[in-house]
C-alpha positions as CSV (number, residue, x, y, z in Angstrom):
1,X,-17.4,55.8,23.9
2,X,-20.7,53.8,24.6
3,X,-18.0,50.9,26.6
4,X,-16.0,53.8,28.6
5,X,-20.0,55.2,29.8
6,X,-20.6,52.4,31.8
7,X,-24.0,52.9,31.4
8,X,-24.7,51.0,27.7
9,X,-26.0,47.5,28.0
10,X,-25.7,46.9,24.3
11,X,-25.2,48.7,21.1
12,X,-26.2,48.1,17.8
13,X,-25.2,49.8,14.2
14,X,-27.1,49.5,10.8
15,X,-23.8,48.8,9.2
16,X,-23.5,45.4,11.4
17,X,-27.1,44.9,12.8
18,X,-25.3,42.5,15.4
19,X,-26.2,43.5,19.3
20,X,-23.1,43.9,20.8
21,X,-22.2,43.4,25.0
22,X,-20.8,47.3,25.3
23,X,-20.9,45.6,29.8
24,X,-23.3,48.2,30.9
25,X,-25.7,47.1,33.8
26,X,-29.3,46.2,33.0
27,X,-31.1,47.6,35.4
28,X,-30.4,51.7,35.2
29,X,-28.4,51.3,31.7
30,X,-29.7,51.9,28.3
31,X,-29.4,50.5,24.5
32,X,-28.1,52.1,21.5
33,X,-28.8,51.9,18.3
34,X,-27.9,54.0,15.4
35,X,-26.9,54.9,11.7
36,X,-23.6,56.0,11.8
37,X,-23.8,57.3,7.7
38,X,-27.2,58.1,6.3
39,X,-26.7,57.9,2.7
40,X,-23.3,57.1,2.5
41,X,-23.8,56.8,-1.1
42,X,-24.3,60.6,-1.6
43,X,-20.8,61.4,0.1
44,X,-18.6,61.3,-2.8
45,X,-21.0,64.3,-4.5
46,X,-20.4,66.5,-1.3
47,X,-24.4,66.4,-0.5
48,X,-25.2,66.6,3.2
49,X,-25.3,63.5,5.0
50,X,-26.3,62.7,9.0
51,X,-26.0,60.3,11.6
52,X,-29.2,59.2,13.6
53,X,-29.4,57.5,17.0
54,X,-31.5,56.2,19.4
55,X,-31.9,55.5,23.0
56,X,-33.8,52.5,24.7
57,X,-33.6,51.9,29.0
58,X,-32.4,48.3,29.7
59,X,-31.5,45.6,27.2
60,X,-34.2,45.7,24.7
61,X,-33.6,46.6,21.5
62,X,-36.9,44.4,19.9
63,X,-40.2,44.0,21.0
64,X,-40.1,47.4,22.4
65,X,-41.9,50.2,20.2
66,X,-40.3,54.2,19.7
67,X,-43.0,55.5,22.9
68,X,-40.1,53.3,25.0
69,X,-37.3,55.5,23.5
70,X,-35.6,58.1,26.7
71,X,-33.7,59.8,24.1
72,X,-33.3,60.3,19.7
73,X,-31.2,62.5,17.8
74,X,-29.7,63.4,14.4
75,X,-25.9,65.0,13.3
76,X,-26.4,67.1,10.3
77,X,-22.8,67.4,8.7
78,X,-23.4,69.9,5.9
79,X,-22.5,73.6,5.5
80,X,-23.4,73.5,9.2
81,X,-22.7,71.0,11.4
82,X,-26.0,70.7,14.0
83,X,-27.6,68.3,15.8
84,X,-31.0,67.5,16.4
85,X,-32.1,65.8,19.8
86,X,-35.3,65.0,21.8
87,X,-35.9,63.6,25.1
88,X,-39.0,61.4,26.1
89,X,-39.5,63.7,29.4
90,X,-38.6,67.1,27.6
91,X,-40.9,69.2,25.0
92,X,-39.9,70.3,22.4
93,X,-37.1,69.1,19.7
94,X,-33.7,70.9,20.5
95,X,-30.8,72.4,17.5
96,X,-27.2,72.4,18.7
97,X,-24.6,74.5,16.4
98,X,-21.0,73.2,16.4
99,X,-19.1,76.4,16.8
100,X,-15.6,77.3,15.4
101,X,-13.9,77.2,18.5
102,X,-15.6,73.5,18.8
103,X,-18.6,74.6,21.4
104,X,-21.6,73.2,21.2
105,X,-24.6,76.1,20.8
106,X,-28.5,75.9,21.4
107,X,-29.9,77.5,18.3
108,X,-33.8,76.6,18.1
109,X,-36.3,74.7,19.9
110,X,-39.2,74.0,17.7
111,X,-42.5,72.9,18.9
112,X,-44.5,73.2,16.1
113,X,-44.6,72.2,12.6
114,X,-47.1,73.8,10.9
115,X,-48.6,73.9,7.1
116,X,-46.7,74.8,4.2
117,X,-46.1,73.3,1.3
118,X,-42.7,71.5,0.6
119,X,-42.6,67.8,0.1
120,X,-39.9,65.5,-0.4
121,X,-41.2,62.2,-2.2
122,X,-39.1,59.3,-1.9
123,X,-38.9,56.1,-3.3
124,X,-41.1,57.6,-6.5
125,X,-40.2,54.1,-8.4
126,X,-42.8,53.2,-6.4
127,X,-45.4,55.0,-8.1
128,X,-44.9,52.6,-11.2
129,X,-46.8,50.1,-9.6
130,X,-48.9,52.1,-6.8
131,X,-51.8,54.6,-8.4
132,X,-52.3,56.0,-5.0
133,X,-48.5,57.6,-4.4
134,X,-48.8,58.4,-8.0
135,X,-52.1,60.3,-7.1
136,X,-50.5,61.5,-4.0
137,X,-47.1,63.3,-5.9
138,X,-49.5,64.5,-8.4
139,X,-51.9,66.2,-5.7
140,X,-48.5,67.6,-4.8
141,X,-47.6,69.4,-8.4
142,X,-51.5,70.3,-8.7
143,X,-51.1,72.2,-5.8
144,X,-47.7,73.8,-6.8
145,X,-45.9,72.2,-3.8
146,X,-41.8,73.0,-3.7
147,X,-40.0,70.1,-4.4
148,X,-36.8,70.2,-1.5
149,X,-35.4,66.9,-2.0
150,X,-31.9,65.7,-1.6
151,X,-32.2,61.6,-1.3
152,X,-30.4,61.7,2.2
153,X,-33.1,60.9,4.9
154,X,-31.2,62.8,7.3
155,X,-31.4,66.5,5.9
156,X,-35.3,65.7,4.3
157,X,-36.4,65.1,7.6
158,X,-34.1,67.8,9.5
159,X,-35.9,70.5,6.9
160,X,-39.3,69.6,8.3
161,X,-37.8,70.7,11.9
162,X,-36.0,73.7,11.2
163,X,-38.4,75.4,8.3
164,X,-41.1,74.1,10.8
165,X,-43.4,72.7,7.4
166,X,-43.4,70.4,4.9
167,X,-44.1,66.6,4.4
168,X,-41.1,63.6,3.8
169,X,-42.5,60.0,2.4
170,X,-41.8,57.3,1.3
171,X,-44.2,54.8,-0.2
172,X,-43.5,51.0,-1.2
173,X,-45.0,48.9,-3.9
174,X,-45.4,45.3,-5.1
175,X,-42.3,45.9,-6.8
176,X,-40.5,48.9,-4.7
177,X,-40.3,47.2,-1.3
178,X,-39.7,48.5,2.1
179,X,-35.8,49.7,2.7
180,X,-36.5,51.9,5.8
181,X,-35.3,50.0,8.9
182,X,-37.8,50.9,11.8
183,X,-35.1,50.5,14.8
184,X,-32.4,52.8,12.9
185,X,-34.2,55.1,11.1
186,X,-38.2,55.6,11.5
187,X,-38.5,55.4,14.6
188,X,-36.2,58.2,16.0
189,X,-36.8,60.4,13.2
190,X,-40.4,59.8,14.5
191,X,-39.7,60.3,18.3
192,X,-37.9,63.8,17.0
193,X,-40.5,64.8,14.6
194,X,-43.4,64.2,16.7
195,X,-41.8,65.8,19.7
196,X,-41.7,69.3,17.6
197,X,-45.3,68.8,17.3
198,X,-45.9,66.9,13.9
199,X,-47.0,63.6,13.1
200,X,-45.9,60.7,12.0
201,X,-47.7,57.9,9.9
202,X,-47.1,54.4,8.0
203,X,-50.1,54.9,6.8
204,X,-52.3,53.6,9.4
205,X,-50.6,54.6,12.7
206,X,-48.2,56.8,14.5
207,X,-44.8,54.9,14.0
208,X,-43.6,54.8,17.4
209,X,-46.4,53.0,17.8
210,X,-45.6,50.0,15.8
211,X,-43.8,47.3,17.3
212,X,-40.0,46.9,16.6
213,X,-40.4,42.8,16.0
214,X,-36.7,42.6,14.5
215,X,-33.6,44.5,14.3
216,X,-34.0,44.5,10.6
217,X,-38.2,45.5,10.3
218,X,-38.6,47.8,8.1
219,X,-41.9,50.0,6.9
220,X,-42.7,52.7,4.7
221,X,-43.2,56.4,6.2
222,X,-44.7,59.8,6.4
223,X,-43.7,62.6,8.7
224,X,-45.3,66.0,8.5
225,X,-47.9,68.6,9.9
226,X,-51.3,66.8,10.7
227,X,-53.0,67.8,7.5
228,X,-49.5,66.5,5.8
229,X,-50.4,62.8,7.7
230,X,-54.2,63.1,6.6
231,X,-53.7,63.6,3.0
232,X,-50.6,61.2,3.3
233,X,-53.7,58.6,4.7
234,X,-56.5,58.7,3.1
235,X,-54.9,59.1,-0.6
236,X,-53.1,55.7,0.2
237,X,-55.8,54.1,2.1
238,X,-59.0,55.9,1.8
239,X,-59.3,57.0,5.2
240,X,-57.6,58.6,8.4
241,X,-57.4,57.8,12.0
242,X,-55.9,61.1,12.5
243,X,-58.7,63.2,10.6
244,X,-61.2,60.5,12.6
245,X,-60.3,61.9,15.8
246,X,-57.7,59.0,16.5
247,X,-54.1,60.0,17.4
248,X,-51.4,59.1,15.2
249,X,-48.4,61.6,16.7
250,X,-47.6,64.9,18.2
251,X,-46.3,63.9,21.3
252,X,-46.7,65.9,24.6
């Protein structure tokens, strides 16, 4: 599909982080990458699992960071079928509804995310060897948070859009080390979460701020309402940008 466009310079999957010539011109063409399975692993139990792409203008793919992205979306293939997008140039993140008769409708535009208290923690291995998650998760069941976790990156982050609350991380540790690739995954879950108004953190910056060095760079994450991204910083690191007055998301 990306070859018979005309309009892909090169492509690029998780599965085979290789770029590959998809012939599309340079100058006016784009670059894909994507996840063609989030969480494969979780198929063969019947949870829901997603896809996740992203679009880049020209024939960059590194050394570019997610404010260069035109274009990021999610597929959602659970008792629904939806899809998530959001366009650089267009506010707001957008649902799509597969339909029975195989139409394609626009459900919910969502341009806020606001406080509430659901938090999916993953990576909690993690907290074995890093006090400051464990502190985080237990701030988390102190305040008698809702647990909606389901291991698939995909639908944890998708809930933050549609319920329009909640907080997704995912911490590493001396001995639980980063697994997130930033080009595949964090950075157009960013793009999408902080274009329906929520933020996005690795701690110490927005992550479509951080520069993609290598098709396989990979960093831990926090998406969620600013408060969310504040707590999420200064129980890891002792202070916030974001609460400082420096911007670490929600993207006009």
């Amino acid at each position: 599909a990306l070859t018979y466009s005309h309009f892909c310079k090169y492509a690029c999957s998780e599965e085979v982080p290789e770029l590959q010539d998809m012939r599309g011109p340079v100058e006016g063409g784009f670059s894909v990458a994507f996840d063609p399975l989030g969480r494969s692993s979780i198929v063969d139990t019947n949870f829901t699992v997603g896809t996740i792409f992203r679009v880049w203008p020209g024939d960059k793919l590194t050394s570019v960071t997610g404010r260069d992205q035109v274009a990021a979306a999610m597929g959602i293939y659970g008792p629904r079928t939806t899809y998530v997008i959001a366009l650089k140039d267009m506010p707001g993140t957008h649902e799509f509804l597969l339909l029975d008769e195989g139409k394609w409708q626009h459900v919910k535009d969502t341009t806020e995310i606001n406080e509430g208290k659901m938090f999916s923690p993953g990576n909690l291995r993690a907290t074995f060897d890093s006090p400051n998650y464990q502190k985080l998760i237990d701030y988390y069941i102190k305040e008698k948070y809702t647990l909606r976790y389901t291991g698939g990156m995909v639908p944890d982050v998708n809930q933050i859009i549609v319920k329009e609350k909640g907080v997704f991380t995912n911490v590493i540790s001396p001995s639980a080390k980063a697994k997130l690739r930033l080009l595949f995954k964090v950075v157009p879950l960013g793009l999408l979460v902080e274009k329906a108004r929520g933020y996005s953190s690795d701690g110490y910056k927005s992550v479509l701020d951080k520069v993609i060095t290598a098709l396989d760079k990979r960093t831990q994450v926090s998406y969620g309402s600013k408060n969310e991204i504040i707590q999420f910083e200064e129980t890891l690191y002792g202070t916030s940008k974001l609460k400082a007055g420096e911007p670490v998301g929600a993207v006009v």
